[in-house]
N, C-alpha and C positions, 0 to 999 in steps of 0.2 A: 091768312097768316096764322091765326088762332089753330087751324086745322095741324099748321106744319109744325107748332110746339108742339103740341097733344103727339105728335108723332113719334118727336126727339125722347119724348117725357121717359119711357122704357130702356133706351138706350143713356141718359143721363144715370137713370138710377142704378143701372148693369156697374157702369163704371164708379157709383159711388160705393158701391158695394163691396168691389174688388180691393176699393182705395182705403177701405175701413179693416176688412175678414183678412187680406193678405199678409199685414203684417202681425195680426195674431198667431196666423198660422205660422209665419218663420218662426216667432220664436217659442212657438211651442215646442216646436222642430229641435231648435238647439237646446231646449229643456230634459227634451226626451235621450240626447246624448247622454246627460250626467250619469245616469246607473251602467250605462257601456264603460264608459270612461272609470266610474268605483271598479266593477269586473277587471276591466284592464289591469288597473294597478294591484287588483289584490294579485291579480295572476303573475303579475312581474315578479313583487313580494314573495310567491312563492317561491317561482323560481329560482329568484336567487339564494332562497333558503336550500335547494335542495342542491343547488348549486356547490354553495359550503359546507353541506353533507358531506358531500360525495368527496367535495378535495381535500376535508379533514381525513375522510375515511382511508383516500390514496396515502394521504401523509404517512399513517396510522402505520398504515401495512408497509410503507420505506423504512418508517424504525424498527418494526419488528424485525424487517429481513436485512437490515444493517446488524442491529443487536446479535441475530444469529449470524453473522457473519464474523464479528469480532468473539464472540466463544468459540463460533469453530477454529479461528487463529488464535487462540488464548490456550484450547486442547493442544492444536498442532504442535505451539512452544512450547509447551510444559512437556510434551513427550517427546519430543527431538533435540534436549539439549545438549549439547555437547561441545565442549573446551578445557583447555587443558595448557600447562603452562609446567615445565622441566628441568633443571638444569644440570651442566656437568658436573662431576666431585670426584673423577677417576681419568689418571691419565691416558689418553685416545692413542686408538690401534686404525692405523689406515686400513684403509678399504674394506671395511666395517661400518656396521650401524651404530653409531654412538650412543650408547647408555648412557641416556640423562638421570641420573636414579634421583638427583635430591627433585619430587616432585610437589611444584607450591600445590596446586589441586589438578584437580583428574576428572572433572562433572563429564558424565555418563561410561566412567573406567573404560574409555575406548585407546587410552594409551599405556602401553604397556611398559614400565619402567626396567625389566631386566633386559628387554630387548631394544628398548628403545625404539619401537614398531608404534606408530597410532593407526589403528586398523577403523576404516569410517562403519561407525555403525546404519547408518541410514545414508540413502542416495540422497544427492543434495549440493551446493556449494560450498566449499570450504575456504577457509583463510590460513596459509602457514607461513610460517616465519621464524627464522634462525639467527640466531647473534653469533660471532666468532669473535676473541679477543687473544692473538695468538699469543706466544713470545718470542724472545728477539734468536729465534734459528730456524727461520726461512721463511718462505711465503707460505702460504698455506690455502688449497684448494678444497672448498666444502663444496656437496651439490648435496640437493630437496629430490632423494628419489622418491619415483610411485612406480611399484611394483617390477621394482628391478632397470627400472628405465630413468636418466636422469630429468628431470622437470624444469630445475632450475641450479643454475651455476654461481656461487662467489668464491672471489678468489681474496684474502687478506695479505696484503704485501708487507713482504719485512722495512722495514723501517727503521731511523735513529729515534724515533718517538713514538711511546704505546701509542697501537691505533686499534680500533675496533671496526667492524664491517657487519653489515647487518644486510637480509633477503627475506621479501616475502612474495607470497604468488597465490593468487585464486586458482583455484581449477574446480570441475565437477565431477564428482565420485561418485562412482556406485557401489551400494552397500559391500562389505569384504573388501576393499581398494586398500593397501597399505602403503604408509609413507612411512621415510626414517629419512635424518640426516648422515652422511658419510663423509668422510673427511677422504681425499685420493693423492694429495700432495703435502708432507710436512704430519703435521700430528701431536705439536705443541701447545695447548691453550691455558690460560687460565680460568679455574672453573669461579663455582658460587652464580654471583650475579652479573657476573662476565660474559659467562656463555649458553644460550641456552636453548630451549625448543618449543614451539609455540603453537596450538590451532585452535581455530574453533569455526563451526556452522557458521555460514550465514544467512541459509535458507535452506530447510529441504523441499526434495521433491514434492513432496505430498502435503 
């Protein structure tokens, strides 16, 4: 029996061995993690610094190419302005261009007061508009030509009580396009602030 300890005695010790060294070893193990884990995090840190580099940088470059994009529509306005505002102050010949001579202003001299012609200076879209305030002997037929063609048609009907009529119309023109008011029916109005001619841009082409 003494023999069969002496035997065990090597195999005892194996296992006390294991039962003592093994658990040094784990946690030296998880010890040896911590400078991975510092590395990790610096490198995250980095990351995300360069991260908010970069998307400042994108921002950066959106403002700049907004910023140029509102001077280049800041140039565009300043050089394509154009409006203008007319009225009558002589009595009207049918089937003519009504000369609006009293003119309140003229911004870009694109209408022309002895002809009563606003000739567009730049392609682009326009806004026009006409008042009529006739008097009381007959209806009275105005039309918005362009270029000989009618555009737009108002008719002011006679009546027991002053009435005024009023027409406006977009269209788009290309640079040289001329517009005038005409009167085709009747050819009595009241001038001053009664009656009058109107346009202006509201985007050019370019």
């Amino acid at each position: 029996m003494t023999r069969n300890l002496l035997s065990t005695l090597p195999v005892l010790a194996l296992c006390l061995w294991l039962c003592t060294a093994a658990p040094s070893r784990l946690v030296k193990r998880s010890d040896d993690l911590d400078p991975l884990e510092a590395v990790v995090s610096q490198l995250s840190q980095k990351v995300a610094g360069l991260e908010a580099l970069q998307s400042s940088k994108a921002d950066n470059a959106a403002l700049l190419a907004l910023q140029a994009q509102v001077q280049a529509l800041q140039t565009v306005t300043a050089e394509h302005k154009v409006a203008f505002l007319a009225r009558v102050d002589v009595d009207l010949v049918a089937n003519a261009p009504i000369p609006f001579h009293a003119v309140d202003f003229n911004v870009g001299n694109a209408y022309d007061h002895l002809s009563g012609i606003f000739t567009a200076p730049h392609s682009g879209v326009y806004l026009l508009s006409t008042q009529m305030f006739p008097q009381f002997t007959g209806d009275v037929l105005v039309d918005i030509y362009k270029n000989g063609g009618i555009l737009a048609r108002m008719r002011v009907y006679d009546s027991a009580l002053p009435t005024s009529e009023s027409t406006s119309i977009i269209d788009h023109a290309n640079a040289g396009d001329k517009y005038w008011v005409q009167v085709t029916v009747g050819g009595h109005v009241y001038a001053g602030v009664h009656s009058y001619f109107s346009g202006v841009i509201v985007f050019p082409d370019n």
